[in-house]
Each structure stands twice: as structure tokens, then as C-alpha cells.
C-alpha positions as CSV (number, residue, x, y, z in Angstrom):
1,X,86.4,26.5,127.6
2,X,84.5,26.9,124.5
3,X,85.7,24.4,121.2
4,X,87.9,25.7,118.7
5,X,88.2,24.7,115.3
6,X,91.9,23.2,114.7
7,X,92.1,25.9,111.5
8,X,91.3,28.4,113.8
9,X,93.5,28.0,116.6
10,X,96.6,27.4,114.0
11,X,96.3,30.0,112.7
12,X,96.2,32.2,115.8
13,X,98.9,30.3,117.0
14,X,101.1,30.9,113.7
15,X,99.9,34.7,113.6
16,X,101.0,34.9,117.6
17,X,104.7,34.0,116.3
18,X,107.4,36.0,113.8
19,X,106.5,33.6,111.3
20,X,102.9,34.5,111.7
21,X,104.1,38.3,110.1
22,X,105.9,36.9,107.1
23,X,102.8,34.7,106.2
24,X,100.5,37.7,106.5
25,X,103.2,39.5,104.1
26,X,103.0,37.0,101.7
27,X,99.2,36.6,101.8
28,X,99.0,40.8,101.4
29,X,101.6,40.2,97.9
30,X,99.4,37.4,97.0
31,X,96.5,39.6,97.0
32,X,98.1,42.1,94.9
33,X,95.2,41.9,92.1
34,X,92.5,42.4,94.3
35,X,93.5,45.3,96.1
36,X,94.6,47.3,93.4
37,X,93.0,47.9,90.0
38,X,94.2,46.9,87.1
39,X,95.5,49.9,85.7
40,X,98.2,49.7,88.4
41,X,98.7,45.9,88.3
42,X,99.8,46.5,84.6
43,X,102.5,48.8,85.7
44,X,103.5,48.0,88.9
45,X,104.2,44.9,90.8
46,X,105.5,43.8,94.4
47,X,108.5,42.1,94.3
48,X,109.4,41.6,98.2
49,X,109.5,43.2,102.0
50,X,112.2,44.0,103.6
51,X,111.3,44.7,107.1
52,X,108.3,46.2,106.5
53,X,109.0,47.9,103.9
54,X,107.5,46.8,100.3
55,X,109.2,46.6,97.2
56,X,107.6,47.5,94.0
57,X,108.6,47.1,90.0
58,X,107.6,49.7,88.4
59,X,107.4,49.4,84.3
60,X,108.3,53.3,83.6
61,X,109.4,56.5,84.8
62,X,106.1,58.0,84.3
63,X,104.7,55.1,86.7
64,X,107.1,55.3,89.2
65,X,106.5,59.5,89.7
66,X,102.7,58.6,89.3
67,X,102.7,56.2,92.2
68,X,104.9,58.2,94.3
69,X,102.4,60.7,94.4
70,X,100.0,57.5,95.9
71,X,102.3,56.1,98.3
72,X,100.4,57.1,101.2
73,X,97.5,55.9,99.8
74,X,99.1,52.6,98.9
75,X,100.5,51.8,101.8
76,X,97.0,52.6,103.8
77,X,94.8,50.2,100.9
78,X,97.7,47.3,102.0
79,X,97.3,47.8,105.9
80,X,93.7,48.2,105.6
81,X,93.4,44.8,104.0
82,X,96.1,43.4,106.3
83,X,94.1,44.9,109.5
84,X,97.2,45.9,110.6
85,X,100.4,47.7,110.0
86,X,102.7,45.7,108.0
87,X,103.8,47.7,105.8
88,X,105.4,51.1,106.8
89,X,107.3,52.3,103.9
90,X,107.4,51.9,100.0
91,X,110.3,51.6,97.9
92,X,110.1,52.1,93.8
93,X,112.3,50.6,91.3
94,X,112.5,51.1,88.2
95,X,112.3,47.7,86.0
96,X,115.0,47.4,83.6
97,X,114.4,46.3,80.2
């Protein structure tokens, strides 16, 4: 049996579980700023999952139609950094002011 460090097998233990998914969600929403540029950060932020399906603020109209148009490509960037599929859907809202 070869040695494992204690960080190591924790977190494959924690990732093994259902709590293991919602860490890796919040870890994806952490990352947020270095997935995206910040063109997009500005005008659109991640305000939950439900299921697997992310939430995002958008700041306008014209942002939300813009990024509809990306939600495939989105979603892929998120799952790519993920290295898996968390997220299978996208939902816009518009933020109110």
C-alpha cells in the first residue's frame, strides 16, 4: 500500500461523498475571476446552483442577451475547470437596481 498524504486522501474522501459536489461548486463560484475575463466579471456574476444549474446576475439587458448567446460556451469554460460536469444549465437574471 503506497503512503498517502492526509490532504490527499481527505479530499478524495470528501469528493467521494454529496458533500464533495457542493464543495467543488463553491470552489468553481470562487474561481469566478479566473475563468472568465474581466469584461464579463463587470457585468455578470454567479449568485448560486441549484442542482446543477448556475445562477448568474446579470447588470443589463444588453448583457444578459450577450451572454445568452455564450451559454454553451460558459457552461463548457466552468466544467472544463471543474474536470467534470457540474454544471448543466444556466439561468440569467436580470439585477434590479
Amino acid at each position: 500500500m503506497e503512503p498517502h498524504l492526509l490532504g490527499k486522501a481527505l479530499k478524495e474522501f470528501i469528493q467521494s461523498k454529496p458533500l464533495g459536489e457542493n464543495l467543488s461548486q463553491i470552489e468553481l463560484l470562487s474561481g469566478w475571476k479566473e475563468i472568465f475575463p474581466p469584461v464579463i466579471c463587470k457585468h455578470a456574476k454567479p449568485i448560486g446552483i441549484r442542482g446543477n444549474e448556475l445562477i448568474i446576475m446579470v447588470s443589463s439587458s444588453a448583457w444578459l442577451n450577450e451572454l445568452s448567446f455564450l451559454k454553451e460556451e460558459l457552461k463548457n469554460r466552468l466544467n472544463e475547470k471543474a474536470g467534470k460536469e457540474l454544471i448543466k444549465g444556466i439561468r440569467f437574471y436580470l439585477k434590479e437596481d
